[in-house]
C-alpha positions as a LaTeX table, in Angstrom:
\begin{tabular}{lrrr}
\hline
Residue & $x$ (\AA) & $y$ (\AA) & $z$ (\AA) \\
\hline
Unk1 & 0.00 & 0.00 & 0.00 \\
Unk2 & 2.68 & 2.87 & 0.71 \\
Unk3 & 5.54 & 1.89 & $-2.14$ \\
Unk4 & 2.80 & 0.97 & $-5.13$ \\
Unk5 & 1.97 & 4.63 & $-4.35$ \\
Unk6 & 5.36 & 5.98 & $-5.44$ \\
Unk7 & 4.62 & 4.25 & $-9.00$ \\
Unk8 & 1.05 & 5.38 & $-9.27$ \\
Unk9 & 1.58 & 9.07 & $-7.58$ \\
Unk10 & 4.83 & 9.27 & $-10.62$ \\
Unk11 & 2.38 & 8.24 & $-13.25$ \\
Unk12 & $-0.13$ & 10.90 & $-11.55$ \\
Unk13 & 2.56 & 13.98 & $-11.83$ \\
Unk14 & 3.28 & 12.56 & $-15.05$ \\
Unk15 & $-0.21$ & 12.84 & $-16.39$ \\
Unk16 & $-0.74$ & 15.99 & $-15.03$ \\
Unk17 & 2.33 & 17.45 & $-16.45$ \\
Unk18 & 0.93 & 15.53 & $-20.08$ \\
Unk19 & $-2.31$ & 17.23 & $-20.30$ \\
Unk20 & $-0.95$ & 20.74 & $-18.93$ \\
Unk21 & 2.00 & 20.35 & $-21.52$ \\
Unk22 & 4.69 & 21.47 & $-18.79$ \\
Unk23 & 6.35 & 19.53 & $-16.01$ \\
Unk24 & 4.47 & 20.12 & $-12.47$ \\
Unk25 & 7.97 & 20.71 & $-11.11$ \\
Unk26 & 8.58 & 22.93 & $-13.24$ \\
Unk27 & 4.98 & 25.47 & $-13.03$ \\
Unk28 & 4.40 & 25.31 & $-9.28$ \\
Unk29 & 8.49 & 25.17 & $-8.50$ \\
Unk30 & 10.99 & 22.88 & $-6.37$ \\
Unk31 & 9.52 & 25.03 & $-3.13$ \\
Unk32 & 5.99 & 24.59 & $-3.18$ \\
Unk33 & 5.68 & 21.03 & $-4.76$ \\
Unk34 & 7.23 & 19.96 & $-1.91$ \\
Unk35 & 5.11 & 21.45 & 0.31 \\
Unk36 & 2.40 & 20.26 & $-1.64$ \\
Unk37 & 3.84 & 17.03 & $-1.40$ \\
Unk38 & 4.37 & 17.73 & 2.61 \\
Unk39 & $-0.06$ & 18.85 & 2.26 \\
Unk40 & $-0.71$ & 15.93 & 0.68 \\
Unk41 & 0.73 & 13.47 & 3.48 \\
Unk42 & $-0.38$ & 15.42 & 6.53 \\
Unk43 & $-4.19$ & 14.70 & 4.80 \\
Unk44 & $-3.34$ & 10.54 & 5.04 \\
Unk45 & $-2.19$ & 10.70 & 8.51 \\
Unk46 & $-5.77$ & 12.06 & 9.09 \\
Unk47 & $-7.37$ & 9.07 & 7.86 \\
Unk48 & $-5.45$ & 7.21 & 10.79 \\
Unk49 & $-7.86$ & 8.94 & 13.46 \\
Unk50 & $-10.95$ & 7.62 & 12.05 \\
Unk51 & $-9.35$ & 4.37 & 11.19 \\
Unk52 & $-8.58$ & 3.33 & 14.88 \\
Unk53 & $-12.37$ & 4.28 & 15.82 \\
Unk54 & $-13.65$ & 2.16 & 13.14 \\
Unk55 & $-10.43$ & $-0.63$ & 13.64 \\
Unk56 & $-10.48$ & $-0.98$ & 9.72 \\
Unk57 & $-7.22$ & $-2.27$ & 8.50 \\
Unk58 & $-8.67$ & $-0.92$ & 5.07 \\
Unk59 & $-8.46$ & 2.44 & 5.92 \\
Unk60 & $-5.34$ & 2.73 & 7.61 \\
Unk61 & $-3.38$ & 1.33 & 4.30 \\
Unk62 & $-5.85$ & 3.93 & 2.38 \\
Unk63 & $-4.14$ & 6.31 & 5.07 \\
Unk64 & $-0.17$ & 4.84 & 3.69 \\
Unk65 & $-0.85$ & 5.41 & 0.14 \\
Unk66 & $-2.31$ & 8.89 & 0.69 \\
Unk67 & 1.14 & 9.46 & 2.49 \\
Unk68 & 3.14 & 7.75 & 0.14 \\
Unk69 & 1.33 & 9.82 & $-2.84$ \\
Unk70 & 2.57 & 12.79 & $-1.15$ \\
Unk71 & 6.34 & 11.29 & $-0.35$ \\
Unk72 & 6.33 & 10.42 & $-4.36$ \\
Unk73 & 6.26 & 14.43 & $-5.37$ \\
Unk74 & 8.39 & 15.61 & $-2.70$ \\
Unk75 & 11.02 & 12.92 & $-3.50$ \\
Unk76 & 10.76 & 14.05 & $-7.43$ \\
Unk77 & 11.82 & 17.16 & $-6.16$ \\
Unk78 & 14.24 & 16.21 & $-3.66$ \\
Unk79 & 16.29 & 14.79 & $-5.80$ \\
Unk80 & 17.27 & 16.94 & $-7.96$ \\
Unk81 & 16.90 & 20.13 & $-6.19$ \\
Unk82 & 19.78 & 19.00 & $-3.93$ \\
Unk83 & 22.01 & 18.30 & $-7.26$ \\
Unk84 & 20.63 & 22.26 & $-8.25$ \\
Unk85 & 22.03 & 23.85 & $-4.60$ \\
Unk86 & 25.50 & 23.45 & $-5.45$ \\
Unk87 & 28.44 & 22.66 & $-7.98$ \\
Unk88 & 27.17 & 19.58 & $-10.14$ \\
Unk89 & 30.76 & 17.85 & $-9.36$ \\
Unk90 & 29.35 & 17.61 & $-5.92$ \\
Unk91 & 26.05 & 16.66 & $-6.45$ \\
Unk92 & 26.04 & 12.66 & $-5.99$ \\
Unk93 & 27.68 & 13.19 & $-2.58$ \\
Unk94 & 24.74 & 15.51 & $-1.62$ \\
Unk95 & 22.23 & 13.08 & $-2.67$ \\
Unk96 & 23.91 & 10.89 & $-0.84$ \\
Unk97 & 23.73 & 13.22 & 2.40 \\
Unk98 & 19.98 & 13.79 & 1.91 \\
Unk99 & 19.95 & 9.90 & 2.24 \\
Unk100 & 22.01 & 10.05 & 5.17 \\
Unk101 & 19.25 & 12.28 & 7.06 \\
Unk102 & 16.45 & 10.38 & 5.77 \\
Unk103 & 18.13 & 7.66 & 7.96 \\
Unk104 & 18.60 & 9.67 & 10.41 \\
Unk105 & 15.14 & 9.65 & 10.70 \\
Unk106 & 14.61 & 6.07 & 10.09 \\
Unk107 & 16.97 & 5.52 & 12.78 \\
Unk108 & 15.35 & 7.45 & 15.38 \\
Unk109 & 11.48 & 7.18 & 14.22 \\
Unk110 & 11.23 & 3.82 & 15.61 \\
Unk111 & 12.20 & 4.06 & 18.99 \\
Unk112 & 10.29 & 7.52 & 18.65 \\
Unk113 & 6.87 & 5.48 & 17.80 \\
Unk114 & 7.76 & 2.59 & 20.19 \\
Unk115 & 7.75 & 4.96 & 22.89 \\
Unk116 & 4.57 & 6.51 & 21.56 \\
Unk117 & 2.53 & 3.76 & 21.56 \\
Unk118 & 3.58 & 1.49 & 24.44 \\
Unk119 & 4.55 & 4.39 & 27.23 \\
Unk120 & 6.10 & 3.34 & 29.83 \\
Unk121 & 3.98 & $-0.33$ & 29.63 \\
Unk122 & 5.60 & $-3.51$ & 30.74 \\
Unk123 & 6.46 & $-5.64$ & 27.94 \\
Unk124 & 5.53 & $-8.61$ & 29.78 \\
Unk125 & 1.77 & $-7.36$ & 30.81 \\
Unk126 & 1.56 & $-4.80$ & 27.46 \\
Unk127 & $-1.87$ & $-4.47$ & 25.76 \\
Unk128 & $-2.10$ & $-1.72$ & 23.65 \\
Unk129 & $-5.25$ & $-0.90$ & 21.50 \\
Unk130 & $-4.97$ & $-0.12$ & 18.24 \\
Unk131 & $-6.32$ & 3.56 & 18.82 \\
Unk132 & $-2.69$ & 4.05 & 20.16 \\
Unk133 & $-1.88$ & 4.99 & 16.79 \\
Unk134 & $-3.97$ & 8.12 & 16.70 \\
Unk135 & $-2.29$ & 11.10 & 18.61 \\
Unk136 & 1.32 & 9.94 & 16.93 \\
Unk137 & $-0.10$ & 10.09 & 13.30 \\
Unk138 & $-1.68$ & 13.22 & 14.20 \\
Unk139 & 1.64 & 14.59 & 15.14 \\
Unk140 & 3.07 & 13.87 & 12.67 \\
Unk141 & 0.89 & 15.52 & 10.04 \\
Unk142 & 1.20 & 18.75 & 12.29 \\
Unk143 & 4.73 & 17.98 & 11.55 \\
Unk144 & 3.93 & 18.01 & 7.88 \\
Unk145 & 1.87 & 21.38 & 7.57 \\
Unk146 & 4.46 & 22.68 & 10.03 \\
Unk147 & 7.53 & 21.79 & 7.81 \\
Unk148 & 5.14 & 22.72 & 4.42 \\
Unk149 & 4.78 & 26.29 & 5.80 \\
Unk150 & 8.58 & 26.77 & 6.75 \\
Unk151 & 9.46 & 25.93 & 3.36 \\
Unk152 & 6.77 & 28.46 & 1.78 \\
Unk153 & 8.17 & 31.16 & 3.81 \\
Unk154 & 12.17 & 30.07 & 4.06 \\
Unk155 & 14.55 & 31.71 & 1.41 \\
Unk156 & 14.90 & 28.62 & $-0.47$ \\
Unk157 & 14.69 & 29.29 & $-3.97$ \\
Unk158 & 11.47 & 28.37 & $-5.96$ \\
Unk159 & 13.47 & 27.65 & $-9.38$ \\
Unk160 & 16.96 & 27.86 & $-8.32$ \\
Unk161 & 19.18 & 28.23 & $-11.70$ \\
Unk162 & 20.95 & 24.95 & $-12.88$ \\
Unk163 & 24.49 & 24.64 & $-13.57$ \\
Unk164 & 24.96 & 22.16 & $-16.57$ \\
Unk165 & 28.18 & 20.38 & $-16.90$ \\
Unk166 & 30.36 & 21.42 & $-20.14$ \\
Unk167 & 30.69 & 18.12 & $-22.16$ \\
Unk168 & 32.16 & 17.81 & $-25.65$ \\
Unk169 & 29.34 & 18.38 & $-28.14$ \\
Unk170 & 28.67 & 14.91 & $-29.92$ \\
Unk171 & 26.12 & 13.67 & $-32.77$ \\
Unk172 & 23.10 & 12.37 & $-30.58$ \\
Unk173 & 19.88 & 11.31 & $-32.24$ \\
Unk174 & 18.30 & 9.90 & $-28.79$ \\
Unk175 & 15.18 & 12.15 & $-27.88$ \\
Unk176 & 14.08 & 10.54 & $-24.83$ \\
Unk177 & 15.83 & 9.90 & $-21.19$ \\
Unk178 & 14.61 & 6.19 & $-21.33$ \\
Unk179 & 16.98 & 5.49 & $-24.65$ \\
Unk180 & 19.64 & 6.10 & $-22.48$ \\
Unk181 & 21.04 & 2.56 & $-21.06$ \\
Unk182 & 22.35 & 3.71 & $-18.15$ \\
Unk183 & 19.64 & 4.94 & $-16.69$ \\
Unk184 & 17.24 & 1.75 & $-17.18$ \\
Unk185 & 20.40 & 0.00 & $-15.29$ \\
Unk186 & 19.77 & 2.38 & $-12.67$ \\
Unk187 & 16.29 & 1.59 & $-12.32$ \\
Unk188 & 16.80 & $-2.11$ & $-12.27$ \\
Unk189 & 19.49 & $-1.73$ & $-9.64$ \\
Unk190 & 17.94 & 0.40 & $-7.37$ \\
Unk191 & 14.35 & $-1.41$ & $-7.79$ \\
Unk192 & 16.94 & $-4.49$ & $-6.55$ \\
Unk193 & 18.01 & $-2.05$ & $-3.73$ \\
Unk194 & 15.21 & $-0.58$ & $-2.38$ \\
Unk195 & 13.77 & $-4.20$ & $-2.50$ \\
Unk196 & 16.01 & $-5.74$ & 0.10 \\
Unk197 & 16.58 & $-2.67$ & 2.29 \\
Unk198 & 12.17 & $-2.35$ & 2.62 \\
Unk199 & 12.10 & $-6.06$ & 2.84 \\
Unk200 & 14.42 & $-6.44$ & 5.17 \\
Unk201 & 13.26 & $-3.55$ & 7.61 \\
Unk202 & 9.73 & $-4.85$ & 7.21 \\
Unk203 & 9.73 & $-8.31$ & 7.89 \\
Unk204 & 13.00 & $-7.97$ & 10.95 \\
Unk205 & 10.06 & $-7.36$ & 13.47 \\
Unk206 & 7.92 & $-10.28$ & 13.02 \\
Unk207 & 11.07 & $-12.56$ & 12.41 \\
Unk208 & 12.06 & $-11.52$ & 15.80 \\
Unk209 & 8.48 & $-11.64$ & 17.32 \\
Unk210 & 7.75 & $-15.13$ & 15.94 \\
Unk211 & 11.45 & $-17.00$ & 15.70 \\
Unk212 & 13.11 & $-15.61$ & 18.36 \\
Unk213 & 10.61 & $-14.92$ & 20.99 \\
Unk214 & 10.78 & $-10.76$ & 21.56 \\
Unk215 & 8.40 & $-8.87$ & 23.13 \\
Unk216 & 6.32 & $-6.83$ & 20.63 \\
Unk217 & 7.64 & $-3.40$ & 22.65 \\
Unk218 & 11.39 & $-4.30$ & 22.24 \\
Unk219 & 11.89 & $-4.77$ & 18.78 \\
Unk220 & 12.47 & $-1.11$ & 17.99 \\
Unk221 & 16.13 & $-0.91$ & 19.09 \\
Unk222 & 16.61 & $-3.60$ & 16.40 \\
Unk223 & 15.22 & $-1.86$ & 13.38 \\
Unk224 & 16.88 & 2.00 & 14.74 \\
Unk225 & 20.16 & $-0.43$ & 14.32 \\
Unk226 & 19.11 & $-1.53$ & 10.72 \\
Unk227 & 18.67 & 1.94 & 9.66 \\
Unk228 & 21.70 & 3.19 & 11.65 \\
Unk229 & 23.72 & 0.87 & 9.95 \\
Unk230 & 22.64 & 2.22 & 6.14 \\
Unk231 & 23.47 & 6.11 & 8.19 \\
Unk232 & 26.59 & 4.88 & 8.78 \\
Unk233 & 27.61 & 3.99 & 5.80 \\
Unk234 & 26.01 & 7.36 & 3.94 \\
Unk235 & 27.07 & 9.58 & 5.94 \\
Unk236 & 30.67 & 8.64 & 5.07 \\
Unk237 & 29.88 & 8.75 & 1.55 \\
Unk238 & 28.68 & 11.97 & 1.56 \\
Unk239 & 31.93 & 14.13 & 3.20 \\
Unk240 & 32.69 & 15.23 & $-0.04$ \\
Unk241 & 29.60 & 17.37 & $-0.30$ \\
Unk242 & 31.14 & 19.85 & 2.82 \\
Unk243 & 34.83 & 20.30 & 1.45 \\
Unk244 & 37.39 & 20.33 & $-1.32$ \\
Unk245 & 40.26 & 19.63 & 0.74 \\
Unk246 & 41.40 & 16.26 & 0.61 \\
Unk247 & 43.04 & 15.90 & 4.25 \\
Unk248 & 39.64 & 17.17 & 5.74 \\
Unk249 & 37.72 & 14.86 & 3.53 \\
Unk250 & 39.93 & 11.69 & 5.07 \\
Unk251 & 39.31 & 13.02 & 8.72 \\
Unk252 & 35.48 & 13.26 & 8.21 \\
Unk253 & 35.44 & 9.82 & 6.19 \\
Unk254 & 36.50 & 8.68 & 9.66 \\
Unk255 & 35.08 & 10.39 & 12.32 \\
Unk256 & 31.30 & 10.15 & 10.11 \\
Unk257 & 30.84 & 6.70 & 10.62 \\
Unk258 & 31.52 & 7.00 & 14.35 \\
Unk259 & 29.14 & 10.06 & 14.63 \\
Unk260 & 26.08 & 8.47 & 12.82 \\
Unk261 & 26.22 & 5.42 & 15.52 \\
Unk262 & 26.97 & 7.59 & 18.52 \\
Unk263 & 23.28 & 9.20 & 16.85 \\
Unk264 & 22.27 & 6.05 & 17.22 \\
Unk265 & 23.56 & 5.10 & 20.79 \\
Unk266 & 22.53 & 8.32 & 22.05 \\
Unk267 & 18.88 & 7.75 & 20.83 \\
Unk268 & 18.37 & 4.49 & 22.69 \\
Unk269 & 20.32 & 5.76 & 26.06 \\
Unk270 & 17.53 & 8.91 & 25.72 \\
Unk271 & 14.62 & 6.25 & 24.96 \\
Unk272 & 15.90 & 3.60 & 27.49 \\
Unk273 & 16.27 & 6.51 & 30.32 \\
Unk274 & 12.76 & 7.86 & 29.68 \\
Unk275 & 11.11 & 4.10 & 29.11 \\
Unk276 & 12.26 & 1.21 & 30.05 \\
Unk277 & 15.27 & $-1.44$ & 28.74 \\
Unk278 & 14.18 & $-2.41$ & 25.71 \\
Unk279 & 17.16 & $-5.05$ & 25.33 \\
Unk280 & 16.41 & $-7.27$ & 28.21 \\
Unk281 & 12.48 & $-6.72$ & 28.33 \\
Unk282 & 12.39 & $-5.20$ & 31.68 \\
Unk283 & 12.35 & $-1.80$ & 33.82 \\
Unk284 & 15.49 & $-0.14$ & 34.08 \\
Unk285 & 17.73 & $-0.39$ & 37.20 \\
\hline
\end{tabular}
């Protein structure tokens, strides 16, 4: 229900931008289509209030694809309005970065919604209703008209100008992206990626529910490691993006990886402070 909506919210923009014979991006501008995009979530997590009422499973994935939908515009921005905020030689490294933070928030979100939902409940005597669910989605679509109206009144530019990389002028008869080869290798390797790294992140809970016996409430520190351990490895891939200077790029290639897991560390010392020990299933001493 959420990732089918990146496909059919891309085919969306793309019929829009058809029948209005100019891209979306490019009328409305990298600023506000992402806040659309940011409008367009917030109105899914709604869908989550009336969904725990009713306990319809139905309408809480109709509340994931509504938020998806709106993650599928802002993430056609995204992308390349990070490779338009700076020098194009640096660009992959800052795409790179913005996937570092998105883990950042993967990393933390879990142990964020853990504590959300279960309190300061015993594992062993937990019973959480379902209508748990509501005050955390409804933050977090406050979070996503908050954000939208940041952006609208930051100084971020709407249409920032492009730099285009200088390449020797050569006889090219291909008039569409999709004739290019590498770029339907990139979509078959990163429909390969994002395949395992969802898979994996959604089905590491109930593997560790179900085969190894943990409590539903303590599985959280598990998945914050998955996700820390794709930080780690981003945020060292993405020093490049801060300096030119090759001794400074070796220091921050090592002290990154160490930083993004002391993120992580920190996160579960804050969580396991304020909750209980999620590791060993029981109160802190």
């Amino acid at each position: 229900a959420f990732y089918i909506a990146y496909t059919v919210g891309s085919l969306i923009y793309m019929g829009i931008s058809y029948v209005s014979k100019q891209d979306i991006v490019s009328r409305l501008g990298y600023k506000n289509s992402l806040a659309l995009g940011l409008t367009i979530s917030a109105l899914g997590t709604l869908l989550f209030y009336p969904a725990a009422n009713m306990g319809s499973f139905t309408l809480m994935l109709s509340g994931l694809f509504i938020v998806a939908l709106g993650f599928s515009l802002q993430q056609t921005v995204a992308n390349p309005l990070a490779i338009a905020l700076g020098p194009i030689s640096t660009g992959s490294q800052r795409l790179t970065l913005a996937g570092g933070i998105n883990n950042l928030g993967t990393t933390i979100g879990p142990l964020v919604v853990n504590f959300a939902i279960f309190g300061a409940v015993s594992s062993a005597t937990s019973n959480v209703s379902v209508e748990s669910v509501k005050v955390p989605y409804l933050i977090l679509g406050a979070a996503f008209i908050l954000v939208a109206i940041l952006l609208k009144v930051s100084s971020l530019p709407n249409h920032p100008p492009l730099e285009e990389e200088v390449t020797e002028e050569v006889a090219d008869k291909r008039t569409s992206a999709i004739q290019y080869p590498q770029l339907l290798m990139g979509m078959f390797a990163i429909f390969l990626y994002v395949g395992v790294e969802v898979s994996t992140a959604s089905n590491l809970p109930a593997y560790l529910e179900k085969d190894l016996g943990f409590f539903t409430d303590s599985i959280a520190p598990y998945v914050s490691l998955y996700w820390a351990s794709l930080m780690i490895g981003r945020w060292g891939g993405a020093v490049e993006a801060f300096t030119d200077n090759k001794s400074m790029q070796t220091v921050f290639k090592f002290v990154a990886p160490y930083l993004a897991f002391g993120v992580f560390l920190g996160a579960n010392a804050f969580i396991c402070t304020n909750h209980y020990c999620t590791y060993c299933c029981r109160p802190c001493q």
